[in-house]
Each structure stands twice: as C-alpha cells, then as structure tokens.
C-alpha atoms as an extended CHARMM CRD file, in Angstrom:
* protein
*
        63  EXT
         1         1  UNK       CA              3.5730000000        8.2100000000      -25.7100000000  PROA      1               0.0000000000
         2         2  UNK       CA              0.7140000000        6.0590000000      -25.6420000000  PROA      2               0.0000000000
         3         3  UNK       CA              1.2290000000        1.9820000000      -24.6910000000  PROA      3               0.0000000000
         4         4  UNK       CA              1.5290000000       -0.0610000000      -27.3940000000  PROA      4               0.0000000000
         5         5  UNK       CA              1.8050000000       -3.4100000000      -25.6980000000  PROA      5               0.0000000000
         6         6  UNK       CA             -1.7060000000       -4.5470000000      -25.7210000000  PROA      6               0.0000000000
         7         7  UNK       CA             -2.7750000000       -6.6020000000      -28.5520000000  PROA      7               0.0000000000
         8         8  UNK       CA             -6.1700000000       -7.3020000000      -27.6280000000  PROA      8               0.0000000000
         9         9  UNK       CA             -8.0660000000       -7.2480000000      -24.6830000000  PROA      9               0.0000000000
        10        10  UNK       CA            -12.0990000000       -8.7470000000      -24.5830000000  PROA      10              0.0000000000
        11        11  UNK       CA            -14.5670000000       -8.1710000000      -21.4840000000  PROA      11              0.0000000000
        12        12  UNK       CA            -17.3080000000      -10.3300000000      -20.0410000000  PROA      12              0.0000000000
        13        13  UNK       CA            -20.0800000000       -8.6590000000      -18.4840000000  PROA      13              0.0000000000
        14        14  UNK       CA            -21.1140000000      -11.9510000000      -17.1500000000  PROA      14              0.0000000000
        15        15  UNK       CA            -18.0770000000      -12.9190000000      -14.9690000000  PROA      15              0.0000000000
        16        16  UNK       CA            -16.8420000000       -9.4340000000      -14.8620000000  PROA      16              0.0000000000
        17        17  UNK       CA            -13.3830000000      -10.9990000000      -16.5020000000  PROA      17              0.0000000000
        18        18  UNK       CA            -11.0560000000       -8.5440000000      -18.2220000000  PROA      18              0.0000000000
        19        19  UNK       CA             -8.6480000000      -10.4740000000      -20.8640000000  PROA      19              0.0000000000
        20        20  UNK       CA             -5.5310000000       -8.8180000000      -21.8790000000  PROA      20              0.0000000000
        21        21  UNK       CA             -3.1390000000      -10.0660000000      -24.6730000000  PROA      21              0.0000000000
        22        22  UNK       CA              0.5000000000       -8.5940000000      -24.7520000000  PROA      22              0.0000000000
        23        23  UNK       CA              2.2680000000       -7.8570000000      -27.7830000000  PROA      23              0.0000000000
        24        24  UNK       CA              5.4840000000       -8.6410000000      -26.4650000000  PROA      24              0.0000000000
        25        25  UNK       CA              4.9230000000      -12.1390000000      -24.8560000000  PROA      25              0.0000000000
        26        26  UNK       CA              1.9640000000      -13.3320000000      -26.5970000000  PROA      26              0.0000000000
        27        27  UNK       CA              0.2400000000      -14.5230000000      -23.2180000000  PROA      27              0.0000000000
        28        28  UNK       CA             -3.2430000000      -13.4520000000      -22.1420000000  PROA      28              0.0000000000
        29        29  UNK       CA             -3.3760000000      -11.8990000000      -18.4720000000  PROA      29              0.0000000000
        30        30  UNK       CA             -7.1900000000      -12.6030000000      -17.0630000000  PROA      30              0.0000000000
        31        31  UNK       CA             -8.3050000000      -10.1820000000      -14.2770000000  PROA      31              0.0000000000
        32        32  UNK       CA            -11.0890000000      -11.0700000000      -12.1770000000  PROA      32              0.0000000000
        33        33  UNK       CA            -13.6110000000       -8.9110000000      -10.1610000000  PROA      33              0.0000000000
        34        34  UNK       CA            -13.7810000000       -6.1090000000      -12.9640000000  PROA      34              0.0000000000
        35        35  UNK       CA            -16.7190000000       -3.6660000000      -12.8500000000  PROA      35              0.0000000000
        36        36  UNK       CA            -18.5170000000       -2.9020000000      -16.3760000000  PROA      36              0.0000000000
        37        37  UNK       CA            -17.1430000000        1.1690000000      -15.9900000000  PROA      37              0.0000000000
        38        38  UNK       CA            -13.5170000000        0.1830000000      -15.0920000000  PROA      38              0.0000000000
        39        39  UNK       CA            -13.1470000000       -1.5080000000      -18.2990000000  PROA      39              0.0000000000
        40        40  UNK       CA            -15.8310000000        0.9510000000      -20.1410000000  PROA      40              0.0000000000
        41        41  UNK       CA            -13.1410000000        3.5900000000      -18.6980000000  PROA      41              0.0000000000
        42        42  UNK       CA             -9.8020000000        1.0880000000      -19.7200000000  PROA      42              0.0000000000
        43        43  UNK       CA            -11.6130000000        0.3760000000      -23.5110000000  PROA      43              0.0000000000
        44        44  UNK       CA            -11.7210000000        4.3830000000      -23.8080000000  PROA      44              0.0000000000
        45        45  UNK       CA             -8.0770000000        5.0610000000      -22.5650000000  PROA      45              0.0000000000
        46        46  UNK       CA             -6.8950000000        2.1460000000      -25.3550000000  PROA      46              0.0000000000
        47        47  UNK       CA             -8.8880000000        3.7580000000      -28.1210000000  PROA      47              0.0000000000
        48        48  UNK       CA             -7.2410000000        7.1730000000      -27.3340000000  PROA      48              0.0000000000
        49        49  UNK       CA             -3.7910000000        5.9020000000      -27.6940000000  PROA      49              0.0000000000
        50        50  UNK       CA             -4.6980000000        3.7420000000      -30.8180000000  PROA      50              0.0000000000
        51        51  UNK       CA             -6.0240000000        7.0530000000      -32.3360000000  PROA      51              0.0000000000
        52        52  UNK       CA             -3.1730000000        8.8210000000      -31.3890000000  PROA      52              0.0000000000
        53        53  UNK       CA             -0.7650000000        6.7490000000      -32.7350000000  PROA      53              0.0000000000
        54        54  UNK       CA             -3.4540000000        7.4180000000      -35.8250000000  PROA      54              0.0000000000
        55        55  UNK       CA             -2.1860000000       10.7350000000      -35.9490000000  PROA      55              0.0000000000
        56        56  UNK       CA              0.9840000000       11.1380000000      -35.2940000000  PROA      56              0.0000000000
        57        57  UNK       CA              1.7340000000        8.5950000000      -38.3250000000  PROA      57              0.0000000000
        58        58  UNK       CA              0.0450000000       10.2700000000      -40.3050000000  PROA      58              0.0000000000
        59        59  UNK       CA              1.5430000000       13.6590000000      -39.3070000000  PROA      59              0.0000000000
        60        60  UNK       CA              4.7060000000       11.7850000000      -39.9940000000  PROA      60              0.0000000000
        61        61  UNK       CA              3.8500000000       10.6250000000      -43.2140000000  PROA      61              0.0000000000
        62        62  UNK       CA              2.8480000000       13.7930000000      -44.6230000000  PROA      62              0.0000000000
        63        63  UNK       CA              5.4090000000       15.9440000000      -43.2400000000  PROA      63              0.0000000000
C-alpha cells in the first residue's frame, strides 16, 4: 500500500534542499545534501503511489 503521509514535498536545485511536509504532524522535515536524481527518483516513487491510490478508488467506486 502506497504511503500516504506526505503532504507536500518541494526541491531546490540550488541548495540541493529536499522539503517534506507530513500529513500527520503538519511539520516540514528539510534534508540537506540532496542530489537532483535522488529526488527526480523520490518525485517519481510519490507520483506512483498518488496514481495508485487513483486507481484503486476508483476500482472501488465502480465495483
């Protein structure tokens, strides 16, 4: 079952910061150090579950 904790997460190329909001708590988790294909790689994983999660409602809607 994919995550659904994240709320939000933003990137900057410049700094190489990865921001993460959590669902749960609200607070915003910055990591440092990030390379531009870890979070190309982390954006793609997250868009995966959100589509999944797509799906499967709508599976469950319909059935």
């Amino acid at each position: 079952m994919p995550s659904t904790s994240i709320r939000k997460s933003e990137y900057d190329p410049d700094t190489e910061v990865l921001s993460v909001w959590f669902v749960a708590s609200g607070k915003r988790y910055d990591y440092e150090a990030v390379p531009a294909e870890v979070y190309a790689a982390f954006k793609a994983a997250f868009s995966k579950a959100a589509s999944s999660i797509s799906t499967s409602e709508t599976i469950s809607a319909t059935a």
